[in-house]
C-alpha positions in Angstrom: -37.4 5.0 -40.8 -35.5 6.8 -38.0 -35.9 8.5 -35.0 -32.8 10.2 -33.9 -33.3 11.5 -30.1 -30.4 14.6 -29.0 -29.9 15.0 -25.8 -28.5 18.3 -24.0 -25.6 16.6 -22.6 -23.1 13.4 -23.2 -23.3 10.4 -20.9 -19.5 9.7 -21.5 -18.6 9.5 -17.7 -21.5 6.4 -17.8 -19.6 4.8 -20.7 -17.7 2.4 -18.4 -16.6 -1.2 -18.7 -18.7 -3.3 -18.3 -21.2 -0.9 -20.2 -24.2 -0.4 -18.0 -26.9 -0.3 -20.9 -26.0 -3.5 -21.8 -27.5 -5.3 -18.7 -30.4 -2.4 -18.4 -31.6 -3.0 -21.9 -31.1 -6.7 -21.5 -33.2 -7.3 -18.5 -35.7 -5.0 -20.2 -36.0 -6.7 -23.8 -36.0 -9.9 -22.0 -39.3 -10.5 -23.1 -39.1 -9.4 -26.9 -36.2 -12.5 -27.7 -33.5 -9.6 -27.1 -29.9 -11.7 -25.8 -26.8 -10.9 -25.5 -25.9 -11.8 -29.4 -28.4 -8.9 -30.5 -25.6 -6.2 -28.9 -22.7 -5.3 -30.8 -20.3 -2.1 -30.4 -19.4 0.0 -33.4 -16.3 -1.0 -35.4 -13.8 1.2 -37.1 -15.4 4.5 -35.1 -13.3 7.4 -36.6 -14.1 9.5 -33.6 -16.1 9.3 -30.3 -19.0 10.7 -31.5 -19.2 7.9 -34.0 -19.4 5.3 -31.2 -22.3 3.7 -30.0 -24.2 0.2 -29.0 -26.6 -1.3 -31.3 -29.6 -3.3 -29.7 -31.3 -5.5 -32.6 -35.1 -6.6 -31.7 -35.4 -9.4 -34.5 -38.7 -9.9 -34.2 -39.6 -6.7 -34.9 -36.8 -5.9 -37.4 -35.9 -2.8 -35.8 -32.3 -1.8 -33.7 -31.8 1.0 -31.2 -28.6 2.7 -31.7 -26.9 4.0 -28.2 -24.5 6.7 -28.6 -22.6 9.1 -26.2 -25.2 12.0 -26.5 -28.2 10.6 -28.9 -30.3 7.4 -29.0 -31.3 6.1 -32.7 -34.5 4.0 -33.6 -34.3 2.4 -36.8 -36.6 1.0 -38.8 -36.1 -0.6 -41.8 -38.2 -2.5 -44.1 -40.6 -3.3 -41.4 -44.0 -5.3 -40.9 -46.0 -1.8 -40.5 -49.2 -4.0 -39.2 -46.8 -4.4 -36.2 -46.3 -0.5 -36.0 -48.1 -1.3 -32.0 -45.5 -3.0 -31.0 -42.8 -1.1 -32.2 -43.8 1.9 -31.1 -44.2 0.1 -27.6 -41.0 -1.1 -27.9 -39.0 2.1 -28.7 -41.2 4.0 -26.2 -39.8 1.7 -23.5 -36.0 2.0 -24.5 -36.7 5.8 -24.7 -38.1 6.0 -21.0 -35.4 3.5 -19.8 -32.8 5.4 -20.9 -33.8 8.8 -20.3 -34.3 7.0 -16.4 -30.7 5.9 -16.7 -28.7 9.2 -18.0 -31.1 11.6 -15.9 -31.7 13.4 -19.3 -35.2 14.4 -21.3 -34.0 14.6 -25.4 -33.7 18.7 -26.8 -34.5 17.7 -30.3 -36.0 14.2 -32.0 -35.7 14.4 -35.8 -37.7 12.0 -37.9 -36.6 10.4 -41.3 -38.5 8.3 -43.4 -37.7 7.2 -46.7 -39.3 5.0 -49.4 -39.7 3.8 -53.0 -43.8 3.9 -54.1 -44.3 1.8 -57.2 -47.4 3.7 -59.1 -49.4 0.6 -60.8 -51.8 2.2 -62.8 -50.8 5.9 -61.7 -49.0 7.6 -64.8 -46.2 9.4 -62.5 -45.1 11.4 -65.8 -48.6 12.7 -65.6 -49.3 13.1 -61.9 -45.4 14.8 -61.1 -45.5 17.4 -64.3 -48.1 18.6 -62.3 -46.0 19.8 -59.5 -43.8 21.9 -61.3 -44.0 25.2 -64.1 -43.9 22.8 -67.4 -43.5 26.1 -69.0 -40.5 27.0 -67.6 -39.0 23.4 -66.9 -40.3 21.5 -70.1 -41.0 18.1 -71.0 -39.6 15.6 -69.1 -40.0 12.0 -68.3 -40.3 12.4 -64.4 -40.4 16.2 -62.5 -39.1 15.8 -58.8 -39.6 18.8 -56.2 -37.4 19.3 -53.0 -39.5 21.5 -50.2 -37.8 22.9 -47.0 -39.9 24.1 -44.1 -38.8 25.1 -40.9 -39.4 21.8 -39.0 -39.5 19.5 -42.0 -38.5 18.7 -45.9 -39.4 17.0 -48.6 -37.9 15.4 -51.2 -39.6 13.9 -54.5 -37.8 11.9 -57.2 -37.4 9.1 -60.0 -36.7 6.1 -58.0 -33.0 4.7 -59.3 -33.8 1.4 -57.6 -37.4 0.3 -58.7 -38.2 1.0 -62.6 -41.7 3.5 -62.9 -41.4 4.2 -59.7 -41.0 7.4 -57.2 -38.4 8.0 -54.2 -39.9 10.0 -51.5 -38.0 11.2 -48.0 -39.4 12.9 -45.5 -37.9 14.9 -42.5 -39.7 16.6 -39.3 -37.7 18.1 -36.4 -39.6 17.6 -32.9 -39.2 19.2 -29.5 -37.8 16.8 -27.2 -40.6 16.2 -24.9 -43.0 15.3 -28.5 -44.4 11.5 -27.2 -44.1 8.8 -30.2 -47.6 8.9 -30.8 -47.6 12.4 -31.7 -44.4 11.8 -33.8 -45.6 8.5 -35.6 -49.1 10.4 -36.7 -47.2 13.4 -38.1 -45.3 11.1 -40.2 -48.4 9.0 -41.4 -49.8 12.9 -42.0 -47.0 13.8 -44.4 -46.8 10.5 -45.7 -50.4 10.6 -47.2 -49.3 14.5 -47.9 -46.6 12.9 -50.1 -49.0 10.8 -51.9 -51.0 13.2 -52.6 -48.7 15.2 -54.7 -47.7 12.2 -56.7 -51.1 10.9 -57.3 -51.6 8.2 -55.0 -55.2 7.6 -53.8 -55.5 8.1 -49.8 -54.7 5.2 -47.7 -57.3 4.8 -45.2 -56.1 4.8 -41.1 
C-alpha cells in the first residue's frame, strides 16, 4: 500500500543541513523504536525531485518517505490487525509535517496492490464472467482494467503466485480527505475487487 500526499508548494528552502525533519520526526517516533539508524537519504537521485528521507517504523513494517513537495506512506506486506496503529502513526507524521512546512496536501492518491490466492474459487470460472466470452473466447484467466475519474482498477493472472489473481487499486483524494475516510474507501473497493473475482465478503 501507498499513500502519496502532493503538496501545492516545495519545501526546498527548509531542506537545510542539518535537515530539520530529521530531529522533528525523531523526537516524535521516539516512542514507536524510531532512532537515528531508521533515517536514510536517497542514493543515486537522478534529479531533485527524486530526493527524499525515508523514516522506517519497524515495528510496524511501514516507512514514510519525505520528499521536496510530497510525503509517501508505505506499506508493505503488513500485519493488517495492526491497521490502528498504523493509521495512528501515519496520521501523526502527516500532521507534524504539514505543522512544519505550513502546507495542507492538494491531492493524496491511494495505491494498493496484492496477489489473492482463490482456494476453492475456480478463478477461470469466476473471471470469464467479467468479460464478453463471445467476443474474447476461451481462455484460461480473463483480466479487466477499469478507469474512473478518481480511481482504477486493474484485474489479472498473478505471475508470482500459481492459480492465483493480481489486483491493484487506485483512488485520487482531495487533500483535506482524513485517513479514516481514505483507509475505508480502500477496504470498500477492496471487497469491490473480490467481488468481481469471486471471493466471498470479508466481514469488518
Amino acid at each position: 500500500m501507498e499513500l502519496r500526499q502532493t503538496f501545492p508548494e516545495s519545501w526546498v528552502h527548509r531542506w537545510t543541513t542539518p535537515n530539520p525533519f530529521v530531529s522533528t520526526l525523531r523526537a516524535l517516533l521516539h516512542e514507536d523504536g524510531v532512532t537515528l539508524s531508521d533515517f536514510s537519504f536517497s542514493k543515486d537521485a537522478a534529479n531533485v525531485g527524486e530526493v527524499y528521507l525515508n523514516v522506517e517504523i519497524r515495528r510496524l513494517q511501514v516507512a514514510a518517505r519525505i520528499g521536496l513537495d510530497w510525503i509517501v506512506f508505505i506499506a508493505a506486506n503488513p500485519v493488517w490487525e495492526r491497521a490502528p496503529d498504523i493509521v495512528e502513526v501515519f496520521e501523526k507524521i502527516s500532521e507534524r509535517l504539514q505543522e512544519a512546512v505550513g502546507l495542507l496536501p492538494a491531492e493524496q492518491k491511494l495505491t494498493l496492490a496484492f496477489h489473492v490466492t482463490g482456494g476453492d474459487v475456480d478463478f477461470q470460472t469466476t473471471t470469464s464472467l467479467l468479460v464478453n466470452k463471445d467476443l474474447v473466447g476461451e481462455a484460461l484467466f480473463h483480466g479487466i482494467s477499469l478507469h474512473r475519474a478518481d480511481s482504477s482498477l486493474i484485474i489479472e493472472k498473478s505471475v508470482k503466485y500459481d492459480g492465483a489473481v493480481f489486483v491493484r487499486l487506485q483512488r485520487t483524494f482531495a487533500g483535506r480527505a482524513s485517513f479514516p475516510e481514505i483507509l475505508q474507501k480502500l477496504f470498500d473497493d477492496e471487497i469491490a475487487a473480490l467481488r468481481l473475482i469471486g471471493i466471498p465478503e470479508v466481514p469488518q
